[in-house]
C-alpha positions in Angstrom: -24.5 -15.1 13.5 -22.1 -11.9 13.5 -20.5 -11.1 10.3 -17.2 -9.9 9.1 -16.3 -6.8 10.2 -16.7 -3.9 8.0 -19.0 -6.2 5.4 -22.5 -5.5 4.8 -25.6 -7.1 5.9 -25.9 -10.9 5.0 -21.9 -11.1 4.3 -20.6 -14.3 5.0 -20.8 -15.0 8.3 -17.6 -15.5 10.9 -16.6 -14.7 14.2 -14.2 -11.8 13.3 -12.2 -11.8 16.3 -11.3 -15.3 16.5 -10.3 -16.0 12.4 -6.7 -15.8 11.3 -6.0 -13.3 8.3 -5.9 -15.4 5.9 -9.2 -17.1 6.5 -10.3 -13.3 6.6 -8.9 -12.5 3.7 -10.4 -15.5 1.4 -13.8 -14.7 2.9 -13.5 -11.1 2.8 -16.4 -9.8 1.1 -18.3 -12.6 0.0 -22.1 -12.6 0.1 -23.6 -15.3 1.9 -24.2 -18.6 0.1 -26.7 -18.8 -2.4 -27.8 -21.5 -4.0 -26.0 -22.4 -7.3 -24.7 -18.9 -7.4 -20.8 -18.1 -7.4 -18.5 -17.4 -4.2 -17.6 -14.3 -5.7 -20.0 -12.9 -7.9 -18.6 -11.7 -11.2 -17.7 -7.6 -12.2 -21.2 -5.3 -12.5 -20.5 -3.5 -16.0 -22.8 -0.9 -16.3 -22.2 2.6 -16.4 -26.0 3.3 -15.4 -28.4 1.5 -13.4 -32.3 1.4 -14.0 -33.4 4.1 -11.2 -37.1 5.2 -11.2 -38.3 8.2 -8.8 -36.3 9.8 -6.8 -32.6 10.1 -7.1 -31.5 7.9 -3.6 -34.7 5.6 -4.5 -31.8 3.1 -5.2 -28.8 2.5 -3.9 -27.0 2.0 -7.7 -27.6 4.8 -9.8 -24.4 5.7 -12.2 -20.8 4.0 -11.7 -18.9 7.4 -11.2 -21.3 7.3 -7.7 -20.9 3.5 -7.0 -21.3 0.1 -8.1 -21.5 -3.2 -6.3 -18.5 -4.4 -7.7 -16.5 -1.5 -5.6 -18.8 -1.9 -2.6 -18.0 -6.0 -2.2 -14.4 -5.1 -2.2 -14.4 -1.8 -0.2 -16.2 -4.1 2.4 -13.3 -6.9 2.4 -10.8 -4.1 2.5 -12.4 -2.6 5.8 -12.5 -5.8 7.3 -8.3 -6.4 6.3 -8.0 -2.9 7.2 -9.7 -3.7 11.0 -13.2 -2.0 10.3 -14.0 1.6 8.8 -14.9 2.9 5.9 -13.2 2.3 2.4 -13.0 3.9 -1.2 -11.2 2.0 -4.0 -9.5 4.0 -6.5 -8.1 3.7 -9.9 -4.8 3.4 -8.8 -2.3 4.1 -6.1 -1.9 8.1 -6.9 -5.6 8.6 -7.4 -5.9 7.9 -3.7 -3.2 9.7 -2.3 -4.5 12.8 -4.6 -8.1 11.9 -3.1 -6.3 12.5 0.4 -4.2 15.3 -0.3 -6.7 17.1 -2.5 -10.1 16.9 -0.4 -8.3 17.7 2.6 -5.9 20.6 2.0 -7.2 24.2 1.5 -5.4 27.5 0.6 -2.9 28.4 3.6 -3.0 24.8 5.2 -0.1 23.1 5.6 1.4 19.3 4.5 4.1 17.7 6.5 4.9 14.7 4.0 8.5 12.7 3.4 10.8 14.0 1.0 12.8 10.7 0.4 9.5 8.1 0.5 7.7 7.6 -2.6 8.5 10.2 -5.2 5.0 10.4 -6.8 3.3 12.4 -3.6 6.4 14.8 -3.2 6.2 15.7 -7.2 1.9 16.0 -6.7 2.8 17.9 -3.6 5.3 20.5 -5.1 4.2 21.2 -8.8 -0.2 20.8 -7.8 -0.7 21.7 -4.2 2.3 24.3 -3.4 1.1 26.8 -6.6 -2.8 27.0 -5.2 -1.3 28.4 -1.8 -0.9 25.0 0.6 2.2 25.1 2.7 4.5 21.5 1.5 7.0 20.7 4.2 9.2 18.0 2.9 11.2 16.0 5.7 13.1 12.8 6.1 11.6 10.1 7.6 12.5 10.4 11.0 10.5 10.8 13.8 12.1 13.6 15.3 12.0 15.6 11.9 8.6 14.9 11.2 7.7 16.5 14.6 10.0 19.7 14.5 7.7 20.9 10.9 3.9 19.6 12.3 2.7 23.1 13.9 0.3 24.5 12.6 0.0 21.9 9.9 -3.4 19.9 8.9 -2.0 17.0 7.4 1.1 14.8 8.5 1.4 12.1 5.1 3.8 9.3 6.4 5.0 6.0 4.5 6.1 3.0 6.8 8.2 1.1 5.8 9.4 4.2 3.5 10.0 3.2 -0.9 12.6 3.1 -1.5 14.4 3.4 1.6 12.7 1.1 4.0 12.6 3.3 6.8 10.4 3.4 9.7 8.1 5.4 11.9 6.6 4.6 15.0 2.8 5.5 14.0 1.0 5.1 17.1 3.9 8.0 19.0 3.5 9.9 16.0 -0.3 9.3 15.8 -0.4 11.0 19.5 1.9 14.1 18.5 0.2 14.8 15.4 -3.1 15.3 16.7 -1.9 17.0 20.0 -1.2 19.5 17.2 -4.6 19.4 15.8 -3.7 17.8 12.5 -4.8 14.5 11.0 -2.1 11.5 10.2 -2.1 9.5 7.1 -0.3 6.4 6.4 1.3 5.0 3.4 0.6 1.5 4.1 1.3 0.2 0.2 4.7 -1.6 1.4 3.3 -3.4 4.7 -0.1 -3.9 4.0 -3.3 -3.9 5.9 -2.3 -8.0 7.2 0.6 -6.6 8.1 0.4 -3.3 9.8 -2.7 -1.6 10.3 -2.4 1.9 10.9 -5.9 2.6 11.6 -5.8 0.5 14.7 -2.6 2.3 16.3 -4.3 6.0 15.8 -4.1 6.6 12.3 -6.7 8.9 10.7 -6.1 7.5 7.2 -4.6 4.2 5.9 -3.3 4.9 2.2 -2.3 1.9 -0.1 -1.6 1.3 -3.3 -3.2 -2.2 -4.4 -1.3 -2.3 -7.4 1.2 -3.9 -5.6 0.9 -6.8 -3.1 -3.0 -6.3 -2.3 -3.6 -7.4 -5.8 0.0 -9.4 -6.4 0.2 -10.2 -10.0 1.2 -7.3 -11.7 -2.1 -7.0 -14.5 -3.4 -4.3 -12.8 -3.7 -0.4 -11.2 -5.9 0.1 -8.1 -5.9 1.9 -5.2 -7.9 2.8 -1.7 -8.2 4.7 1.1 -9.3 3.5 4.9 -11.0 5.6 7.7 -12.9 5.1 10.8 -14.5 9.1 10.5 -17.8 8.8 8.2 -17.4 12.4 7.2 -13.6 11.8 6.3 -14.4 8.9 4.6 -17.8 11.1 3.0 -15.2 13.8 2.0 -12.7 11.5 0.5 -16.0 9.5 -1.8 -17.4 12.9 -2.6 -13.8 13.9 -4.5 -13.4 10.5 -6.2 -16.8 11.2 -7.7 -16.8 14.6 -8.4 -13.0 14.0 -10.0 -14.3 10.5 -11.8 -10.7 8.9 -10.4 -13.1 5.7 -10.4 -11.5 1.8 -11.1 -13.0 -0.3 -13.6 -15.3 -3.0 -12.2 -13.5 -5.7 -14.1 -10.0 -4.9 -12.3 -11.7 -4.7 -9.1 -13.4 -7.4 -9.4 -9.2 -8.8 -10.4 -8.6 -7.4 -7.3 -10.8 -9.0 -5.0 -10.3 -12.4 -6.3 -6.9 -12.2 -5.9 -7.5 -11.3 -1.9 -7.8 -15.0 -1.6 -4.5 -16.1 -2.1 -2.9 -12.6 -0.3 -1.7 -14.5 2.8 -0.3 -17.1 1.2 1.6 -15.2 -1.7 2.8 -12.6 1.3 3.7 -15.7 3.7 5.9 -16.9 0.7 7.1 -13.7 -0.3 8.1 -12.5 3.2 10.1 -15.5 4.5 12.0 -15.7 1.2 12.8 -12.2 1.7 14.4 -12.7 4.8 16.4 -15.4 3.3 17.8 -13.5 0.4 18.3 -10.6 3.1 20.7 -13.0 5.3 22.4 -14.0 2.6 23.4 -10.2 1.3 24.5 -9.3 4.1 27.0 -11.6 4.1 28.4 -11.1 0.8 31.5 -9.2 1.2 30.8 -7.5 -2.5 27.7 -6.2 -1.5 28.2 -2.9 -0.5 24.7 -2.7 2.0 21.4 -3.9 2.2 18.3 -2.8 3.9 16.0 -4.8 5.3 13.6 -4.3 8.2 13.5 -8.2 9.1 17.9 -7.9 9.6 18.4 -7.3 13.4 21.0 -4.7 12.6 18.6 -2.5 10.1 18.3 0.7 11.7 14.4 -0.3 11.5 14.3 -3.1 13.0 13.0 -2.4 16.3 10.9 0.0 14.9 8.9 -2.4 12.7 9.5 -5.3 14.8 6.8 -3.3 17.5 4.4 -2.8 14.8 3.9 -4.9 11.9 3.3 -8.6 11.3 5.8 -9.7 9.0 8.5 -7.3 7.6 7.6 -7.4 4.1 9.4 -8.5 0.5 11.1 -5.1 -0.3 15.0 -5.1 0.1 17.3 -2.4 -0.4 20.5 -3.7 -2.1 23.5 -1.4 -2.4 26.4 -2.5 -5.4 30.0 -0.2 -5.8 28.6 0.8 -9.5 25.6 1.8 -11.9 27.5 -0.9 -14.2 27.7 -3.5 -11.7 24.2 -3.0 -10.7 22.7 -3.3 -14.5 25.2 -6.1 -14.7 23.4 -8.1 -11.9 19.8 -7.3 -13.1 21.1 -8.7 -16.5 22.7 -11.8 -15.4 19.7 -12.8 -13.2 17.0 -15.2 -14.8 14.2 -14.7 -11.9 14.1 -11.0 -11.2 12.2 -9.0 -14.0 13.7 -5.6 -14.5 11.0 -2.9 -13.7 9.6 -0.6 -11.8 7.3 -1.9 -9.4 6.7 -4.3 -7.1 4.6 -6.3 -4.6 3.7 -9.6 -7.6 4.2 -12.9 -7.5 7.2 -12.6 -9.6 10.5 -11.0 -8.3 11.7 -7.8 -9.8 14.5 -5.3 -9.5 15.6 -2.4 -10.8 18.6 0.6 -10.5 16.0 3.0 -9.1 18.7 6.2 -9.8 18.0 5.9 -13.1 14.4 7.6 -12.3 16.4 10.7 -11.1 14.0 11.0 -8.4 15.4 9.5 -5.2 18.8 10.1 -3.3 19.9 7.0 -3.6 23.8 5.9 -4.9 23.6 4.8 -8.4 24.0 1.3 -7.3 21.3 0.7 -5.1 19.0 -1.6 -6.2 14.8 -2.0 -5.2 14.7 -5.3 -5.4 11.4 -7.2 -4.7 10.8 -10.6 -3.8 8.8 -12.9 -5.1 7.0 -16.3 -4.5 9.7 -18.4 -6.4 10.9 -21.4 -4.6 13.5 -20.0 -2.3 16.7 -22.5 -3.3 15.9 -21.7 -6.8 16.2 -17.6 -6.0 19.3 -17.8 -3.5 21.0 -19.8 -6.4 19.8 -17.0 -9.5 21.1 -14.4 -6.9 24.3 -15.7 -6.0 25.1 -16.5 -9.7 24.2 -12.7 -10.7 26.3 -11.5 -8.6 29.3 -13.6 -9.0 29.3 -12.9 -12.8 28.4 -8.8 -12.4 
């Protein structure tokens, strides 16, 4: 019997090519079947492991090197992720720092979005411009991005873009970047890997922050990065190791549970998206939304060529900072705070951060798994009282 792609040796069997994701993604990882043992087996905590001998005489020795908690999940992330190599972090930011740090020297240069997610611009600018690595901050626009890539060594994309859900055609950029001699990484926290897989369109790196939907219940921080190169994906272990940005085995172990139920919750989360999308747009005191899934979003066409589904993220656009905390107040489904991805909807006035260019109205709102009626009715309600 073949076995899951990306798993290791006695994984539980299946035909990878001919499974739909979320059968891959409730069997991703699993050992084979065992009697009276568990389907998933439970979180390894040790720090070290008996090792006699020689220091590779086992392939455990001290969690800061590995554990078989991480290496069950790194393998049902590969598989998600289309096959590869995979290192789990301890959150979102340790990975992209893993990226940005094991691959950028002294007089390289970064091409990376300046109105994407705020936390690799600030690593970029206050820990990688002072030791001498050129940052080039541009929109996220295709034809941007490619005016500052020569000479560079890293292009750092996010598709679709948080907050501002814009797109990039990876595969065109993919070709342009290394025609230049420089690797492409992709932010792929927003679509994730059963949505849009980078890797598979030319994509060196496949970034994500499982924090968000990968996990999908808001209880924990996690992160990982995806490659196809063995000494990209060796460089990128080697930092996480040497740096100790290591998860715990108990919220990876959270983690990979909750892989089970990732098509389902995103299914849910996606189609009710679209929903409260549709009905935005039509209210005449809504001042714009953003939504790649609305035939008229300038990304439409652009994420329509390369992703699954379009996601649960919606930008929503109010006249006022008052109006806008009015709504989040007056709503009794969407938690104010800052994040996103979980099974329960959340919102929040992201000017208040100070760190994207947005009008102080705008509104990241994300979508959760409620039943739809119910959310279309808290919505509606919000925003006739705001």
């Amino acid at each position: 019997m073949s076995t899951l792609a990306g798993s290791e040796d006695g994984a539980h069997a299946h035909d990878a090519a001919g499974i739909g994701e979320g059968t891959r993604a409730i069997h991703a990882g699993l050992p084979a079947p065992a009697q009276g043992e568990p389907f998933l087996p439970g979180p390894v905590l040790a720090a070290p492991h008996h090792l006699s001998g020689e220091a590779d005489s086992a392939l455990f020795a001290y969690q800061r090197y590995g554990n078989p908690t991480w290496t069950r999940y790194e393998h049902a992330l590969a598989d998600l992720e289309g096959g590869g190599e995979v290192a789990v972090f301890a959150s979102g930011m340790a990975a992209a720092a893993g990226v940005l740090f094991s691959l950028l020297g002294t007089g390289e240069a970064l091409v990376a979005p300046g109105d994407a997610y705020p936390g690799v611009r600030t690593l970029a600018c206050e820990r990688l411009a002072p030791l001498g690595i050129d940052v080039r901050l541009v929109p996220t626009d295709e034809e941007q991005i490619l005016a500052a890539i020569d000479g560079a060594r890293l292009v750092w994309i996010e598709t679709p873009s948080n907050p501002g859900l814009d797109a990039c055609d990876i595969a065109a950029l993919a070709e342009a970047v290394h025609a230049a001699g420089a690797l492409l990484a992709v932010d792929n926290t927003l679509a994730t890997p059963l949505h849009q897989r980078p890797l598979d369109i030319g994509a060196d790196l496949s970034m994500s922050s499982g924090t968000k939907y990968l996990s999908g219940h808001s209880d924990l921080l996690m992160g990982h990065v995806a490659v196809r190169d063995p000494l990209l994906a060796e460089t990128i272990r080697s930092w996480r190791a040497q740096t100790g940005s290591t998860p715990g085995p108990f919220e990876t172990w959270l983690a990979h549970r909750s892989l089970a139920t990732l098509e389902l919750r995103l299914e849910r989360q996606c189609a009710n998206a679209q929903a409260v999308a549709e009905m935005l747009a039509m209210r005449e005191d809504v001042v714009a939304v953003r939504y790649p899934g609305l035939a008229g979003d300038p990304a439409h066409a652009t994420a329509a060529g390369q992703m699954r589904r379009f996601g649960a993220l919606i930008g929503l656009t109010l006249e006022s900072r008052s109006r806008a905390e009015r709504f989040l107040a007056g709503s009794r489904l969407v938690f104010e705070a800052s994040s996103f991805g979980g099974a329960h909807s959340t919102g929040e006035r992201r000017a208040r951060w100070g760190t994207d260019a947005v009008p102080d109205g705008f509104i990241r709102l994300s979508v959760g798994c409620e039943d739809l009626d119910d959310l279309l009715a808290d919505l509606s309600d919000a925003l006739d009282t705001a």
